[in-house]
C-alpha positions in Angstrom: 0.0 0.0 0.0 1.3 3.5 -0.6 2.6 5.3 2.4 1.3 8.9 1.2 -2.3 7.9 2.1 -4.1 10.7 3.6 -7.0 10.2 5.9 -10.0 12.4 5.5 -11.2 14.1 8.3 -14.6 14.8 6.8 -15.8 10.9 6.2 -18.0 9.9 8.6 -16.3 7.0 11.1 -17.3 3.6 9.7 -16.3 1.4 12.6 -18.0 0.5 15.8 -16.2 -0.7 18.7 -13.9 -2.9 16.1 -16.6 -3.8 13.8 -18.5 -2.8 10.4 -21.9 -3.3 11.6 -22.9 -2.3 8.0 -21.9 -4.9 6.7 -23.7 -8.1 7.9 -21.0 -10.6 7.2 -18.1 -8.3 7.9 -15.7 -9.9 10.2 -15.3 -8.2 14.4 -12.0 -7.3 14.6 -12.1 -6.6 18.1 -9.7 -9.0 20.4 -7.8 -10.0 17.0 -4.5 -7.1 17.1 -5.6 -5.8 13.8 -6.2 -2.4 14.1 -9.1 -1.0 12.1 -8.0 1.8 9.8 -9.7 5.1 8.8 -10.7 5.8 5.1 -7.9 7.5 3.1 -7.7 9.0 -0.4 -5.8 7.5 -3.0 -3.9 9.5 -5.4 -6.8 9.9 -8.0 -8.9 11.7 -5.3 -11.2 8.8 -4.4 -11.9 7.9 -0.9 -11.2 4.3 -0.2 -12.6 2.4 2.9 -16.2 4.6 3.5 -18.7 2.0 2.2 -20.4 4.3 0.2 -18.5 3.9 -2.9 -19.5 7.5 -4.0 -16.4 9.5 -4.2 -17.3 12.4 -7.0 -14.1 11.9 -8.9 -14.4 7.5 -8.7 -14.3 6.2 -12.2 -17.3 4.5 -11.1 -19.2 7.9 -11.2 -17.7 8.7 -14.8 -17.8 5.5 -16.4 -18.2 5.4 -19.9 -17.8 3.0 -23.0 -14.4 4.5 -23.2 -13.3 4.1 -19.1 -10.6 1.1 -18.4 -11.0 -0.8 -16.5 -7.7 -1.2 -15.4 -7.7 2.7 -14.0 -9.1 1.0 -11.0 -6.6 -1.9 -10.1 -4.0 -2.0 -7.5 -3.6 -2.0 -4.1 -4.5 2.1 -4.1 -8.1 0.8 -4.2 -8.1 -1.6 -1.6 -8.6 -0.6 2.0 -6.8 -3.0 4.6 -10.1 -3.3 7.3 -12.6 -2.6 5.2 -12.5 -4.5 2.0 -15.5 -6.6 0.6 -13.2 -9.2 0.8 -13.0 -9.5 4.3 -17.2 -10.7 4.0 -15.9 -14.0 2.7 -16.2 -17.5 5.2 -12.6 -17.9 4.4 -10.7 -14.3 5.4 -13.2 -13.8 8.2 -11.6 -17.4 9.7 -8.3 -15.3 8.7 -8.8 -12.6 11.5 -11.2 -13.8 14.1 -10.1 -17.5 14.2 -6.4 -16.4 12.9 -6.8 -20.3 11.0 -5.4 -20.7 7.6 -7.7 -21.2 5.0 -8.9 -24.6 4.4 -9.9 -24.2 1.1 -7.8 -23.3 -2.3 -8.3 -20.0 -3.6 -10.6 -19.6 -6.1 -9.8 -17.8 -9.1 -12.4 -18.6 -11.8 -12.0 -16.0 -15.0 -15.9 -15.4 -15.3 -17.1 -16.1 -12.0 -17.2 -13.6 -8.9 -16.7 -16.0 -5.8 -17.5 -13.1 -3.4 -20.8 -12.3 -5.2 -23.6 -11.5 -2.9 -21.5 -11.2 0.4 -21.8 -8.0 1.1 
């Protein structure tokens, strides 16, 4: 993750006591020595980490037949603590049992695994 993250002041806290209660299937954190991290803005001016998804200058707000994809990969979009990812049976094992998956990972080409977990 880039180091020149910059929290902003003016999102709202999304964290309760150690846990995303907006998210039904988000992991607790609490107990687990993973700290949960405020939002911060990448360098394209998005806000990463709020759950709302509605930064004004996201390319998901100025998508067009002409948008790549690819503007939006990278670590600069993932936020450590809150990350639709963490929703998944497997990565909430990961920080509230601390247990290795069981499972392989599943990278399928057409498929979205995590479809439906938030």
């Amino acid at each position: 993750m880039s180091k020149d993250k910059v929290p902003k002041t003016s999102v709202p806290e999304v964290n309760l006591d150690e846990t995303l209660p907006h998210q039904i299937s988000s992991p607790d954190f609490k107990g687990t020595g993973m700290k949960m991290e405020v939002p911060f803005v990448n360098e394209h001016g998005v806000v990463i980490g709020d759950s709302f998804y509605d930064s004004e200058n996201s390319p998901l707000n100025n998508w067009s037949t002409d948008t790549d994809p690819e503007v939006m990969a990278g670590e600069e979009w993932v936020h450590p603590t809150n990350d639709i990812g963490w929703n998944t049976n497997m990565n909430r094992d990961l920080i509230e049992k601390k247990a290795p998956p069981k499972e392989a990972m599943l990278r399928h080409p057409t498929k979205d695994s995590s479809y439906g977990k938030d």
